[in-house]
C-alpha positions as a printed Julia matrix, in Angstrom:
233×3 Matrix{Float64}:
  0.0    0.0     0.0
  2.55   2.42    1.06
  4.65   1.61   -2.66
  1.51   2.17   -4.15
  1.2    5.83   -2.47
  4.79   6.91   -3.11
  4.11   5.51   -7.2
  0.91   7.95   -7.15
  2.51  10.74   -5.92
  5.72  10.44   -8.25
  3.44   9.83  -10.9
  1.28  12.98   -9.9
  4.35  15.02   -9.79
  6.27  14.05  -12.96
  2.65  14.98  -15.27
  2.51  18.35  -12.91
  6.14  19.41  -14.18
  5.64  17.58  -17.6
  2.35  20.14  -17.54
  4.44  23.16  -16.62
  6.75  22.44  -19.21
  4.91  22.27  -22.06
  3.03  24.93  -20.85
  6.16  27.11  -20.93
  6.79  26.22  -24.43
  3.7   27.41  -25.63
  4.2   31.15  -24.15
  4.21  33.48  -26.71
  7.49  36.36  -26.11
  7.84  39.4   -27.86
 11.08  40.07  -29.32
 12.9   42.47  -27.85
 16.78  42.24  -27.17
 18.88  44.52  -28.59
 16.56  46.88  -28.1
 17.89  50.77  -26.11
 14.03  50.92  -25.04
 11.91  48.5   -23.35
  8.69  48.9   -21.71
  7.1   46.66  -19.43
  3.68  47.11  -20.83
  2.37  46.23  -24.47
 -0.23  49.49  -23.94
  3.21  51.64  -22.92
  1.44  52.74  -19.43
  3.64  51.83  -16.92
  7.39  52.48  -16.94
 10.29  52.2   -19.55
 14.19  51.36  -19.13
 16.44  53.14  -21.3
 19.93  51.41  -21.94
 23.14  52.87  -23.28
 27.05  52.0   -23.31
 26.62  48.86  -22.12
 30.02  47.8   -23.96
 31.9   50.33  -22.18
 29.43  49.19  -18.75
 30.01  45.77  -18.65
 34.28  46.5   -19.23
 33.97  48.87  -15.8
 31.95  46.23  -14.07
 28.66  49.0   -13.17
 25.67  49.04  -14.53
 23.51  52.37  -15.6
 20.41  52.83  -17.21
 17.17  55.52  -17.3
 14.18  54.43  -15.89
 10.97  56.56  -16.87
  7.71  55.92  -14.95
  5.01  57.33  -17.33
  2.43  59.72  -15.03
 -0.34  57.9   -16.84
 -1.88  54.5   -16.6
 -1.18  52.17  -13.76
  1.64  53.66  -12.27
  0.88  57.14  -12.07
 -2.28  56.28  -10.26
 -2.28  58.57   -6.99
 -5.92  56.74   -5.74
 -3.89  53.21   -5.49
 -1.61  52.4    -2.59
  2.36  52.86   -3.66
  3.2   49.63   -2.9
  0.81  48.01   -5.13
  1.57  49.92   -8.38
  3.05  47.45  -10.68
  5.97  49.88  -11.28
  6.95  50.02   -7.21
  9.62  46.79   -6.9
  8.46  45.47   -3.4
 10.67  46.43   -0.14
 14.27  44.69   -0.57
 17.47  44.36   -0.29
 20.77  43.68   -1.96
 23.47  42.08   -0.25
 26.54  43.34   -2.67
 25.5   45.23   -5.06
 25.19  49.23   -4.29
 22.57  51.4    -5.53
 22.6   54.94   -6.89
 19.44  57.45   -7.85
 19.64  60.5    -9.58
 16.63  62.33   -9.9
 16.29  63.82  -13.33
 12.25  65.09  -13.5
  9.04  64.52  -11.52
  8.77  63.85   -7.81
  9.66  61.04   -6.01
  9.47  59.12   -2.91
 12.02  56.43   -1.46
 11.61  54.19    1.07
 15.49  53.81    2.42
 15.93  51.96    5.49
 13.22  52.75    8.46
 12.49  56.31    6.9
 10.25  57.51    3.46
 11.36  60.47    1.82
  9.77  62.62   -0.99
 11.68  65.55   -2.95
 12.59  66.83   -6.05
 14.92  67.87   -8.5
 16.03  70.54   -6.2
 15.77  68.93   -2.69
 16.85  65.3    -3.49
 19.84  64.03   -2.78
 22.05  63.74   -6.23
 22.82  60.73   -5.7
 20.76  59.06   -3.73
 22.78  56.19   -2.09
 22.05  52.96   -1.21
 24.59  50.77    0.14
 24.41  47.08    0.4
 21.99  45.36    2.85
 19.93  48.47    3.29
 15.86  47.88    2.61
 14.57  50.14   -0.25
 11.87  50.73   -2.84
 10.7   53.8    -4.57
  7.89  55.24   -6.39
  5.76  58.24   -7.94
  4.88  60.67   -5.67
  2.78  63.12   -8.04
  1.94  62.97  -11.31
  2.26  66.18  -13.05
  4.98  65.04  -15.27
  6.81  61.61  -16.1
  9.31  60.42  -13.14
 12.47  60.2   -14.73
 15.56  58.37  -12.84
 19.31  57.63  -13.74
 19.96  54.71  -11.5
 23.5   53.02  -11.0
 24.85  49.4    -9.68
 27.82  48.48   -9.02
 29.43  46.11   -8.57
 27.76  44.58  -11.78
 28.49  40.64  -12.75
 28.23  38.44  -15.48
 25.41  36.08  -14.26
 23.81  37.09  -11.69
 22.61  40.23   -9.26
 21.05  43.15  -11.02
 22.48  43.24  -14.44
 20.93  44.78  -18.03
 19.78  41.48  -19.0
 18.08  40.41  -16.26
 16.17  43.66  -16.31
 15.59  42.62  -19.98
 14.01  39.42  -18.83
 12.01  40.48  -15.95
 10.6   43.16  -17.82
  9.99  41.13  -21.19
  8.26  38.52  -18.99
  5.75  41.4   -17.6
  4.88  42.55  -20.4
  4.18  39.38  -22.44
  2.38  38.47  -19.17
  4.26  35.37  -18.54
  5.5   36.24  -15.0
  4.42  34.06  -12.41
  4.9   32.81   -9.22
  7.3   29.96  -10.11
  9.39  32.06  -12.89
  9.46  35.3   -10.28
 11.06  32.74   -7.95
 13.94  31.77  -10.46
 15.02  35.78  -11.49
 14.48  36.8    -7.82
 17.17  34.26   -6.57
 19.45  34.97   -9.81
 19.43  39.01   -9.24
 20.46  38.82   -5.72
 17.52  40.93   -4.65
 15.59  39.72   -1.51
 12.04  40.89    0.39
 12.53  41.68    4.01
  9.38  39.98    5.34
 11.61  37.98    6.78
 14.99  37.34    8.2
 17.57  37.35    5.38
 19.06  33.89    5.81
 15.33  32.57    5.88
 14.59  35.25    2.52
 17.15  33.46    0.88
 16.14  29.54    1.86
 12.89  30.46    0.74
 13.47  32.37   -2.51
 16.18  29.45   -3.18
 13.84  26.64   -2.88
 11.0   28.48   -4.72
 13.73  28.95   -7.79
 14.77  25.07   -7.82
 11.4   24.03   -7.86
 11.14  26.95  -10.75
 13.96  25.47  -12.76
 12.91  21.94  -12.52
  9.39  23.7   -13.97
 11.44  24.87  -16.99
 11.77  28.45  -15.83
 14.91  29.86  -17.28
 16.88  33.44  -15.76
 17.1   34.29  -19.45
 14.94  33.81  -23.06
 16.73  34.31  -26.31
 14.12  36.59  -27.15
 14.75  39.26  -24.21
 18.37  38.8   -23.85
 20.75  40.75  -25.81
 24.3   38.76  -25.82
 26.19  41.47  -27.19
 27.0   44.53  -26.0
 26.91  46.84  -28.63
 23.88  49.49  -27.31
């Protein structure tokens, strides 16, 4: 009886991942790698990431890009809560990579450690720092004009933390509306980046065995059509 369990259950399992992976397969992705512009919303109403040099970038180990939050559509909605706009990331931390904001237009709030500050162009800091291991999000704090944001890392790597192309997969996978629970787990782990709802050793045990379970799914960190290999822009 008890064989006959275990053989059910393996059985059960192997057609849930053999579901998940041909599930994968059929997901339709929009090209977009290579691209200097990507937005993270077919209808161009929530935010866009603007890449350049990332040749000379990825030779000086940092990583720079503009990030545009458009004051229309979902993200520029005042009536919802900040930290359920789809363009807020959710309160985290990074525990090498360091973090710099310049505010370039529009008004913004940050939440940096146990404090939220709002400013602009003439009262923010320039940069704005975050170190390492420091909680922090941000968001739109008015929307009279597009929120406009130069933002830094450093050190950047080759595979993993917060690099251009995972910000060309995560964003890709939002827009094409392919993001879920199982694949969030598996770019989460790979860019370094973990929620503070709990203890950081226990973040990282759960994001980790969310992201195995996500690979053995047939989640990848990166899809040829996101993923620029070059670095040419």
């Amino acid at each position: 009886m008890r064989s006959l369990v275990i053989y059910v259950i393996i059985t059960c399992f192997a057609v849930w991942i053999g579901y998940h992976r041909y599930k994968i397969s059929q997901f339709t992705r929009s090209r977009s790698k290579g691209s200097y512009n990507i937005s993270s919303s077919q209808k161009n109403i929530t935010d866009e990431y603007q890449f350049y040099n990332r040749s000379e970038q990825n030779r000086n180990g940092y990583f720079e890009f503009k990030h545009i939050v458009y004051k229309y559509g979902l993200c520029g909605n005042l009536q919802t809560p900040p930290l359920k706009r789809p363009c807020t990331p959710y309160l985290h931390v990074h525990p090498y990579q360091n973090e710099q904001f310049i505010l370039l237009q529009g008004q913004l709030s940050y939440h940096l450690g146990a404090t939220i500050h709002s400013c602009d162009i003439h009262t923010c800091p320039s940069p704005i720092i975050i170190p390492p291991l420091v909680p922090h999000t941000f968001w739109m704090n008015d929307n009279q004009e597009d929120l406009i944001l130069t933002i830094r890392i450093e050190p950047a790597y080759r595979t993993y933390g917060l690099r251009a192309e995972s910000f060309e997969n995560i964003v890709g996978a939002h827009r094409d509306n392919v993001l879920n629970l199982w694949q969030a787990f598996v770019f989460i782990e790979n860019i370094d980046t973990y929620p503070v709802f709990l203890p950081l050793f226990f973040s990282k045990l759960f994001i980790k065995t969310g992201s195995l379970i996500g690979h053995l799914l047939g989640y990848q960190v990166e899809y040829d059509e996101y993923t620029t290999r070059n670095f040419e822009i």
